[in-house]
C-alpha positions in Angstrom: 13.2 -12.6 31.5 16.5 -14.5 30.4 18.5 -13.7 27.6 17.4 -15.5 24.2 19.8 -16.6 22.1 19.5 -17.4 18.5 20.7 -21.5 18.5 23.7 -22.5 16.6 22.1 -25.1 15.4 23.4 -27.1 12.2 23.8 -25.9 8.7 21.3 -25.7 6.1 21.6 -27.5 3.1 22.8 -24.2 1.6 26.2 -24.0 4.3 24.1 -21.5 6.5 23.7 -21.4 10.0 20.6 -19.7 12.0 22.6 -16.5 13.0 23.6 -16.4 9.3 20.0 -16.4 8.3 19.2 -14.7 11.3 21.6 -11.6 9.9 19.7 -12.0 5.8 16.3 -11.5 7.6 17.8 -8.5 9.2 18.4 -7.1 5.6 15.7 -8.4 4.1 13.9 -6.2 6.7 15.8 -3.6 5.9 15.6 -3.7 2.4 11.9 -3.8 3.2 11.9 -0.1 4.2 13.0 -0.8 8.1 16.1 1.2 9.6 18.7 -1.4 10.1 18.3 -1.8 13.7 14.4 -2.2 13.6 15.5 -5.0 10.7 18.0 -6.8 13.1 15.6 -6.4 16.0 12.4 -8.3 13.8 15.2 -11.0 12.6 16.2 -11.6 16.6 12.5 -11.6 17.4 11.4 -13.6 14.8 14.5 -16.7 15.5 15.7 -16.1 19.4 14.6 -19.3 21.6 12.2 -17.1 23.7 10.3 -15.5 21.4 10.6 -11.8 22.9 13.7 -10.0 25.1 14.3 -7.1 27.2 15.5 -3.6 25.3 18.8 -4.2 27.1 19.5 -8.0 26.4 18.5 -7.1 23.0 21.0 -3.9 22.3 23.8 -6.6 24.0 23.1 -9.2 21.4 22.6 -6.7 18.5 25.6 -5.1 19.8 23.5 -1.6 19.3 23.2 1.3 22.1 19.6 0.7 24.3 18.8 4.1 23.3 18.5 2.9 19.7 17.2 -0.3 20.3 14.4 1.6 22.3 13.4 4.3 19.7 13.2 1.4 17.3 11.1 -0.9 19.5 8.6 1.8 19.8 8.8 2.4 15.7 8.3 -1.0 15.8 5.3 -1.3 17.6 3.8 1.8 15.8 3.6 -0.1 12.9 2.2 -3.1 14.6 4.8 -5.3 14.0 6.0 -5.5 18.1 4.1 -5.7 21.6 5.5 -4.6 24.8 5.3 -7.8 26.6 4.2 -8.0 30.4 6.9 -8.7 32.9 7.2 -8.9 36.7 10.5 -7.0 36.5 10.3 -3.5 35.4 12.4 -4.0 31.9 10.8 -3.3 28.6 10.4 -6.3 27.2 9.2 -7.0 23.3 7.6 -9.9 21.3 6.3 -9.7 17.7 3.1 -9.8 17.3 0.6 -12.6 15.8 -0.5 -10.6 12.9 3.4 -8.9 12.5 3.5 -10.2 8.7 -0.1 -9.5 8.1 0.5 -5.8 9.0 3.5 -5.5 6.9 0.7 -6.7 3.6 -1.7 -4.4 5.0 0.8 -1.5 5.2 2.5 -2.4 1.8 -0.7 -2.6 -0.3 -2.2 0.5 1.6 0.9 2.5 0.4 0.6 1.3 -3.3 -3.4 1.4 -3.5 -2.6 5.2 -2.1 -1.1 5.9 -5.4 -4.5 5.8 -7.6 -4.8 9.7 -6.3 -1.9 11.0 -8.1 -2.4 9.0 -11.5 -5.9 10.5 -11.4 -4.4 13.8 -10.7 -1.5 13.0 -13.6 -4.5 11.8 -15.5 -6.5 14.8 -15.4 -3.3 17.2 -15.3 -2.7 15.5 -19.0 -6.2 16.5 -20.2 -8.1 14.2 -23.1 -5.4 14.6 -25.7 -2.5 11.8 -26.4 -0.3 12.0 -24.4 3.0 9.8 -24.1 2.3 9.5 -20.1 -1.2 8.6 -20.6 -0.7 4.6 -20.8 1.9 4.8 -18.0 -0.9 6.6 -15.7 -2.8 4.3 -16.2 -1.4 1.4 -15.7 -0.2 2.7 -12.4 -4.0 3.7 -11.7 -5.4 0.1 -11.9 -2.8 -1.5 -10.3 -3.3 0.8 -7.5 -7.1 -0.2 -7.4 -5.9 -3.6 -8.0 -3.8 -3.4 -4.5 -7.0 -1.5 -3.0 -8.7 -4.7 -3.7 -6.3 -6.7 -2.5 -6.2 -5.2 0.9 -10.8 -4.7 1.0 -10.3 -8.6 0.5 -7.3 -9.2 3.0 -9.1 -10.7 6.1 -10.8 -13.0 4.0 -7.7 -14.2 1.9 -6.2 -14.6 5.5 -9.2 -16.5 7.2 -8.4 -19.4 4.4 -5.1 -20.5 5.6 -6.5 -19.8 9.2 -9.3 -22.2 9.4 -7.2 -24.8 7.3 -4.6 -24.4 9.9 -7.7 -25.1 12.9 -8.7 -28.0 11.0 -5.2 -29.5 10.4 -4.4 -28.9 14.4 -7.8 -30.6 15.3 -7.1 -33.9 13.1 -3.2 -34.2 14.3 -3.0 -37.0 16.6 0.6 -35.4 18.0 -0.7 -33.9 21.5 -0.7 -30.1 21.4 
């Protein structure tokens, strides 16, 4: 598999080119929770020509050592975000997957739905006096069920956009 490279491209209409926006989606990413690397690594992914690269093209281009472009790959794929792509050579070669974003929502609401425990716990810690923590608790408690219903409803909310997307490709009269 060849080397992808990000294209130059033109500017945006704010100045920017791609491998500037290319290097804000890597802290976006990272802002996001990911270890810088793993951040760069989903930005490359996510605007390099082919789509998915070899551990070592990839640690060249994100001037990073393979080793660490390889421990993040794998944390990448843990959390569904990267597939090890088939290749005829024998590189490791990544791609991110179709549902990437969808598993970062999933993960994300998961996390935040798994905080209804502890206010419950605060909750009953507090007892059935006043308490100044009380409203706090539970505000935190039904937003956390409000995320748990979120992510029970998720494949649904996602369908939407899917089968509007179908139905849009099916009436283009551009060839596909």
């Amino acid at each position: 598999m060849n080397t992808s490279r990000p294209p130059a491209g033109r500017p945006s209409a704010g100045g920017r080119t791609l491998p500037q926006v290319m290097e804000s989606l890597g802290r976006f990413f990272h802002q996001l929770g990911m270890p810088p690397i793993a951040g760069r690594m989903l930005a490359w992914l996510a605007v390099s020509e082919s789509g998915s690269d070899s551990l070592d093209a990839m640690a060249v281009a994100l001037k990073a050592s393979k080793a660490s472009v390889s421990s993040m790959a794998r944390l990448l794929a843990e959390r569904g975000l990267v597939e090890r792509v088939p290749v005829l050579e024998r590189r490791d070669c990544y791609r991110l997957r179709t549902d990437a974003w969808e598993n970062v929502l999933r993960t994300r609401l998961a996390a935040i739905a798994s905080a209804k425990g502890l206010a419950d716990e605060g909750l009953w810690l507090l007892g059935d006096g006043e308490h100044p923590a009380r409203a706090r608790l539970e505000s935190l408690r039904e937003f956390s069920e409000l995320c748990a219903s979120i992510e029970r409803d998720l494949p649904s909310f996602l369908e939407r956009p899917r089968r509007s997307n179908t139905r849009a490709r099916r009436a283009s009269p551009l060839p596909r």
